[in-house]
Each structure stands twice: as structure tokens, then as C-alpha cells.
N, C-alpha and C positions, 0 to 999 in steps of 0.2 A: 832585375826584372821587377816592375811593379805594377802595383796591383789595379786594375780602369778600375772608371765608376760604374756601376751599376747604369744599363740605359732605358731600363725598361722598369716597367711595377706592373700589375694585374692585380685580380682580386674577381673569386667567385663566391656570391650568397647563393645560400641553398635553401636557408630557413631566413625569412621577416615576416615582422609585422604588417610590412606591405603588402599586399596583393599581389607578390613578386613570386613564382613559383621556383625562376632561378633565373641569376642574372653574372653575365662574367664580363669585366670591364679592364681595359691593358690600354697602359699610355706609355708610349714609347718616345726616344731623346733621340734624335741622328744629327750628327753634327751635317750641317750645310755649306762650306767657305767658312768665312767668319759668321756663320748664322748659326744656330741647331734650331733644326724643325721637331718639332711637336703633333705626335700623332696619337689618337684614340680608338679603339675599335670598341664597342658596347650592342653586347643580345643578350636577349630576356625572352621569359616569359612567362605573361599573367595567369593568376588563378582566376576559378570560376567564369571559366569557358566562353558563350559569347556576352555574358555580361561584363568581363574581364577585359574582353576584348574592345569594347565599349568603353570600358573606361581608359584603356590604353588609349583610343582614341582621343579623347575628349582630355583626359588629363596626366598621363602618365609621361607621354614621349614631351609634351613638352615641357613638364615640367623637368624630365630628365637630359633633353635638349639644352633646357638653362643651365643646367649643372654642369653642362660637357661646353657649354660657350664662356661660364663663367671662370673654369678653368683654363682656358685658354685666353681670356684676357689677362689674368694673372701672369 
């Protein structure tokens, strides 16, 4: 019997320097045919209320957006 590989990773912040109040991020591996598909799930949530909220608009999700597309170009 031997041992898979791992197909998944995750990861929760509870404390940054960001704005980030908490935030839990999991990419998972599933094999496809001869493919493996790649999958993300990511929630968060900003500090200071609706001005947080604001900036999650304006710059958080896309910037965090980038980081989940640039992973997936790799």
C-alpha cells in the first residue's frame, strides 16, 4: 500500500497587517482523464465596517482576484 499525494492545501489568517479581519483560502487537485483540474474556494472578511467594505470594493477583491487568476495560470 502506498501512500497518495496530498490534493488539497488551505490556509486561514486570522491576524494581518491587511485589512483582513479573516480570511480562509483551499486549492484543491482532482484528477480529470489525463487532465487534473484545479479548484479555489477564498472568503474573507474586512476590518472597519463600511469603510472596509469600500475598500473591498475598490481594491481588495481585485487585487485578490489577481492572485487566484495568477495562480491558476501557473
Amino acid at each position: 500500500m502506498g501512500m497518495e499525494s496530498p490534493s488539497a492545501i488551505g490556509l486561514e489568517v486570522a491576524a494581518s497587517e491587511w485589512p483582513i479581519a479573516f480570511m480562509k483560502w483551499r486549492t484543491a487537485l482532482e484528477k480529470d482523464g489525463d487532465a487534473t483540474r484545479m479548484s479555489q474556494d477564498l472568503s474573507y472578511k474586512v476590518k472597519f465596517g463600511p469603510l472596509g467594505a469600500l475598500m473591498d470594493l475598490l481594491v481588495m477583491r481585485r487585487m485578490l482576484n489577481k492572485g487566484i487568476g495568477e495562480g491558476f495560470e501557473r
